[in-house]
C-alpha positions as CSV (number, residue, x, y, z in Angstrom):
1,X,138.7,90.4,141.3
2,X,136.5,93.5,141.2
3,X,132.5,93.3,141.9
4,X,130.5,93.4,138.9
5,X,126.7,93.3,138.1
6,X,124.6,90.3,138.7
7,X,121.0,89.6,138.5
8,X,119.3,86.7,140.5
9,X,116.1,83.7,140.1
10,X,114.7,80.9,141.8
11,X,114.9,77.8,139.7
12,X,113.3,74.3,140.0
13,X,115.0,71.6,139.4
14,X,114.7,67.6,139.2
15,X,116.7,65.9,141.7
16,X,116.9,62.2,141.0
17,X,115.1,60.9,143.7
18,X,112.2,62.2,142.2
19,X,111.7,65.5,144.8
20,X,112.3,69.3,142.9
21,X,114.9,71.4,144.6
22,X,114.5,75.4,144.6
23,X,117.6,76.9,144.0
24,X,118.6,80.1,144.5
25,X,121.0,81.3,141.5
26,X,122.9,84.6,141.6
27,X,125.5,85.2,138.8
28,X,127.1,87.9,136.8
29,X,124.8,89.9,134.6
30,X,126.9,88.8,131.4
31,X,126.8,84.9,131.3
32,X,129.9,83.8,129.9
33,X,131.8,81.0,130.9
34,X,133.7,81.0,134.2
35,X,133.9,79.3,137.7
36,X,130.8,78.0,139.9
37,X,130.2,78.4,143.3
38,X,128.0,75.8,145.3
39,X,126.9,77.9,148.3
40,X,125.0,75.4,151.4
41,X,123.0,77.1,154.0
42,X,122.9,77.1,157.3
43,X,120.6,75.5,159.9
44,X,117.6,78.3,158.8
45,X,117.2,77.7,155.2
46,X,118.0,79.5,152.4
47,X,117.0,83.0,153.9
48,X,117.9,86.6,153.4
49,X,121.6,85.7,154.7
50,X,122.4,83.2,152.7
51,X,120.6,84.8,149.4
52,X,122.9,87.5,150.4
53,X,126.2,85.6,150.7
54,X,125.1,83.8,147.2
55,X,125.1,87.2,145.4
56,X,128.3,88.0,147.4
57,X,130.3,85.2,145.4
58,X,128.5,86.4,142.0
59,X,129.7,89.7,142.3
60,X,133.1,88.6,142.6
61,X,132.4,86.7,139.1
62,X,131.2,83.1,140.4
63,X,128.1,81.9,138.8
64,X,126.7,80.6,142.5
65,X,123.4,78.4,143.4
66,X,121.9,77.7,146.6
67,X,120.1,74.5,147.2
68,X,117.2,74.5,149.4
69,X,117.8,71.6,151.5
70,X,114.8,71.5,153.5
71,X,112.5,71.3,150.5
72,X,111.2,67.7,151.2
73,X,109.8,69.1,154.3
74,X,109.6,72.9,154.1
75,X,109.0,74.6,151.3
76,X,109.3,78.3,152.6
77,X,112.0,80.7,151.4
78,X,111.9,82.8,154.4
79,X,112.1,80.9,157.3
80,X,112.2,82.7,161.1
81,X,115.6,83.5,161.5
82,X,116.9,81.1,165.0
83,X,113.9,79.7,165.8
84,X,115.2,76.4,166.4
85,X,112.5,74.4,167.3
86,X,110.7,75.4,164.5
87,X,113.5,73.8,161.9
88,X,114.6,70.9,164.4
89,X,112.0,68.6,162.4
90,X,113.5,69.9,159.1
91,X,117.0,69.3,160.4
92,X,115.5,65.5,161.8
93,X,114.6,65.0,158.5
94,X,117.4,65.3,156.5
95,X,119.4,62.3,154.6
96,X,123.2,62.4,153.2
97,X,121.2,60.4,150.3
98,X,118.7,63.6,149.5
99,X,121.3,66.3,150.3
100,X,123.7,64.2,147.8
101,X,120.5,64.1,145.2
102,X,120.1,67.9,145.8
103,X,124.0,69.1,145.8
104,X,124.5,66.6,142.2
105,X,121.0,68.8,140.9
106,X,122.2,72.2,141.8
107,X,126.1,71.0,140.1
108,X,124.6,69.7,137.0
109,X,122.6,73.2,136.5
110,X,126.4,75.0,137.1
111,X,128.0,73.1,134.9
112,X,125.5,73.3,131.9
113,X,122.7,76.1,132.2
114,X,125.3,78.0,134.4
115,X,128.4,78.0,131.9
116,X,130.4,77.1,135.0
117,X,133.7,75.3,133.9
118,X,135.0,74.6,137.5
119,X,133.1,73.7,140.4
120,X,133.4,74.6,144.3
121,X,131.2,74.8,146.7
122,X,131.2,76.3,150.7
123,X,128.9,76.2,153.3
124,X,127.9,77.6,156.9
125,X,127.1,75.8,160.3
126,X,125.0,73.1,159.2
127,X,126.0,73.3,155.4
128,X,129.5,73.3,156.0
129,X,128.8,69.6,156.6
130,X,127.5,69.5,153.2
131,X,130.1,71.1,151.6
132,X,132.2,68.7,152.7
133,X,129.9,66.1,151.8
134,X,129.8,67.6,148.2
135,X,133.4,67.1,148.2
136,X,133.6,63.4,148.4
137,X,130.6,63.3,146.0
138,X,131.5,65.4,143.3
139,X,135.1,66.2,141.2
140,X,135.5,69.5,142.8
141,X,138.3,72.3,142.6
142,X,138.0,73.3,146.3
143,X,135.4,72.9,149.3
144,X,135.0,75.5,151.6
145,X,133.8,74.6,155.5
146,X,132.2,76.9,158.5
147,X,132.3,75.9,161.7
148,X,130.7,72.9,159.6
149,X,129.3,71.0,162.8
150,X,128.7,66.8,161.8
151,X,132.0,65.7,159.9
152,X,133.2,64.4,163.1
153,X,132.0,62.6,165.6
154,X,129.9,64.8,168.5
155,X,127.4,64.1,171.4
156,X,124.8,66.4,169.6
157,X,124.4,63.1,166.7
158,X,122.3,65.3,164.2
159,X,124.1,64.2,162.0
160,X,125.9,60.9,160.7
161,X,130.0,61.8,160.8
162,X,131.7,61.8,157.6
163,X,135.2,61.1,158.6
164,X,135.2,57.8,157.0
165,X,134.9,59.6,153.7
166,X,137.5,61.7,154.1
167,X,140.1,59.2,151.6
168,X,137.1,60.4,148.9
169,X,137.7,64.0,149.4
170,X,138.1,65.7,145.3
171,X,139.5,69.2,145.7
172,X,141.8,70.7,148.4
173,X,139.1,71.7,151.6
174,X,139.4,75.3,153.7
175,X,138.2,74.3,156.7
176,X,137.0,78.0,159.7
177,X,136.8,77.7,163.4
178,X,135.6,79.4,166.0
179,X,137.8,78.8,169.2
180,X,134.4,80.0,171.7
181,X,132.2,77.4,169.7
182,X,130.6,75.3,172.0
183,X,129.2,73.1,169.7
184,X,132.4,72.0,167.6
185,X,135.2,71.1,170.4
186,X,138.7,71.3,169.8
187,X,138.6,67.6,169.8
188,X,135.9,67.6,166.5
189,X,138.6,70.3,164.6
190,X,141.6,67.6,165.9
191,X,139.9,64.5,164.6
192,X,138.9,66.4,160.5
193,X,143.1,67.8,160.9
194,X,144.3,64.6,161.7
195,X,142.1,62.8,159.2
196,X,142.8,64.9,156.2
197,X,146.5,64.7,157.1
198,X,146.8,60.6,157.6
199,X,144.6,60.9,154.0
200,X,147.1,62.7,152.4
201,X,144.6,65.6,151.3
202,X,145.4,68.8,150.7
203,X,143.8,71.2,153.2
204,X,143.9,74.2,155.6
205,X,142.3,74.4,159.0
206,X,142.1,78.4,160.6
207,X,141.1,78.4,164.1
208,X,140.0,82.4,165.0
209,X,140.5,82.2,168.7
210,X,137.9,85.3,169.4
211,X,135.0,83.7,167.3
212,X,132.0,81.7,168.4
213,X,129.6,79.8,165.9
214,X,127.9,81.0,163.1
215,X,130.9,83.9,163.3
216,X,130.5,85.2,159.7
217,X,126.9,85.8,159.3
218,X,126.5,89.4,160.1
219,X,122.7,89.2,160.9
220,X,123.6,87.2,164.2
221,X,124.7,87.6,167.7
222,X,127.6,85.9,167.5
223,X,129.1,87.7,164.4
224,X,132.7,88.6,164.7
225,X,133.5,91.0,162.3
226,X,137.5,90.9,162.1
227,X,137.0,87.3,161.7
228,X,134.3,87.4,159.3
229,X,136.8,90.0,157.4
230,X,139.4,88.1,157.5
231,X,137.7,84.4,156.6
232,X,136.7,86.5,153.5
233,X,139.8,87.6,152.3
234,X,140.8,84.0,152.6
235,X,137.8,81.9,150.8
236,X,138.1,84.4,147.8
237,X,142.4,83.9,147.6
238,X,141.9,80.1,148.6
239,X,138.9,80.0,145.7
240,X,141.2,81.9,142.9
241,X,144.4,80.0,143.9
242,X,142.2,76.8,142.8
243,X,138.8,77.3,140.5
């Protein structure tokens, strides 16, 4: 699919626990209708980064939003980029019940105001939980996962796991590793494989042996650009094979 124009907003919306989510949108220039991207950010907000990846997936023709899932607790839309104690009590603060609040917002604006006549969503580090927790929560096409640390059980407990909801999984998941990552062991990315496989869901796990965490973002240490390259190439064939 060849790039084309796009233009960008903020947007408020009413999430139905009563809160209103800023969401980032980024879609092609000419609205028509066409497939919608979901796009979850990672531990820092939705920053430059993941503004940036957002209008990635619009120039490839998805009308895309971005959820900022901090809101309850930060409302800035350019956060410090790794300061982690800084967002630790944004990260503390989160619920599966708001982010599900915020992730059904941001899909009901795709699906009307955006045009968008299939859904899927993806998501980095911390929203690549959320991706998959939009995936059990939503009737979507595909679900895309980075180094999404959370669905299984770890020592670090941010977060609930979601394993258990794996049997409510909607569309076929795409699930990016990075073999260095020392916060998602091999035996977190054996447990979601197994899972989705005694589930009888449709999925692909990619393990890039050279990678550490947070791999694709290319404002990062750790970015690993053959991987990043190569993860790319991958989400946009696994996205047209199924939106």
């Amino acid at each position: 699919m060849s790039e084309v124009e796009i233009v960008t907003e903020w947007v408020e919306l009413a999430a139905s626990d009563g809160t209103t989510v800023p969401v980032y949108i980024a879609r092609p220039s000419t609205l028509s209708s066409g497939p919608g991207m979901l796009v979850f950010q990672e531990a820092f907000g939705v920053n430059d980064h993941i503004r940036d990846v957002t209008e990635r997936f619009a120039r490839q023709g998805y009308v895309s939003a971005a959820p900022m899932l901090f809101h309850r607790t930060d409302s800035s839309k350019d956060p410090v980029y790794e300061d982690f104690n800084a967002i630790m009590p944004h990260i503390g603060a989160l619920t599966d019940e708001g982010q599900s609040a915020d992730i059904k917002a941001a899909y009901e604006w795709l699906t009307t105001e955006g045009k968008a006549t299939s859904v899927g969503s993806v998501g980095y580090c911390m929203g690549g939980r959320t991706s998959f927790l939009a995936n059990t929560i939503l009737p979507l096409k595909a679900a895309i996962s980075y180094y999404g640390g959370g669905i299984a059980p770890s020592e670090r407990k941010l977060f609930p796991p979601l394993l258990d909801r794996i049997a409510d999984l909607s569309g076929p998941a795409l699930f990016f590793w990075g073999g260095k990552d020392a916060h998602i062991g091999a035996d977190q990315r054996q447990a979601i494989a197994d899972g989705t496989q005694e589930a009888g869901k449709n999925a692909v796990h990619v393990l890039f042996t050279d990678a550490d965490h947070a791999f694709f973002s290319d404002t990062r240490a750790n970015y690993e650009p053959i991987s990043a390259k190569l993860s790319w190439t991958l989400t946009l064939e696994f996205l047209k094979t199924y939106l």
